[in-house]
N, C-alpha and C positions, 0 to 999 in steps of 0.2 A: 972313301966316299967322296964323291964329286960335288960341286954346289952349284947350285943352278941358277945364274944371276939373276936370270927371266921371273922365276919364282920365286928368289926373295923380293925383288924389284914389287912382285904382287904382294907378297904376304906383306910389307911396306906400306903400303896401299891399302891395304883393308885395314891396318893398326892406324891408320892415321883418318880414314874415313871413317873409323872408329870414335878417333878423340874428337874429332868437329861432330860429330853426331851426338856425342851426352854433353858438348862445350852449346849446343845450338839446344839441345834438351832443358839443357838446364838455366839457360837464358828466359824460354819460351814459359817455363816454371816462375819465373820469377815475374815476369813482364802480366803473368795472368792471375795473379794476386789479387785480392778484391780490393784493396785499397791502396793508392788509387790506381787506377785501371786506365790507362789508354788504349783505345780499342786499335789504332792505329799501327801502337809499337809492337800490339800481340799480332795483331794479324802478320807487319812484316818478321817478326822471330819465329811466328809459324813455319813460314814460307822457307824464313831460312833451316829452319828444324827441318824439314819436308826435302830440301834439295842436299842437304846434309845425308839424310835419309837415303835419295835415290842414290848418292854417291855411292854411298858403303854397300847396298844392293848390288852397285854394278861392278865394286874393288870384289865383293865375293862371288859375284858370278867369273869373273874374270880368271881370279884364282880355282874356281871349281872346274874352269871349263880344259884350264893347263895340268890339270893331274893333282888330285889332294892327295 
């Protein structure tokens, strides 16, 4: 069996757009707490939640489009 560096290089990439996505999740959890609430620091862990988000979107479109 061969390994395909292309494909781990991806599957890599979705593990780790992975971890910044529930690391950026669970920031965003914490920041929107009712007390106290900075409306400022949720909006930007949102933000960072959200491009976390599109990353891992595009590490598994990446990996879908090279052969699952």
């Amino acid at each position: 069996m061969s390994v395909n560096p292309l494909r781990e290089q991806r599957e890599y990439a979705v593990l780790e757009a992975a971890r910044k996505e529930r690391t950026a999740w669970a920031e965003l959890e914490r920041a929107s707490r009712p007390e106290p609430r900075d409306e400022l620091t949720v909006r930007l862990y949102r933000e960072r939640w959200q491009a976390a988000a599109h990353a891992l979107v595009g590490a598994l479109r990446a990996l879908k489009r090279n052969g699952v």
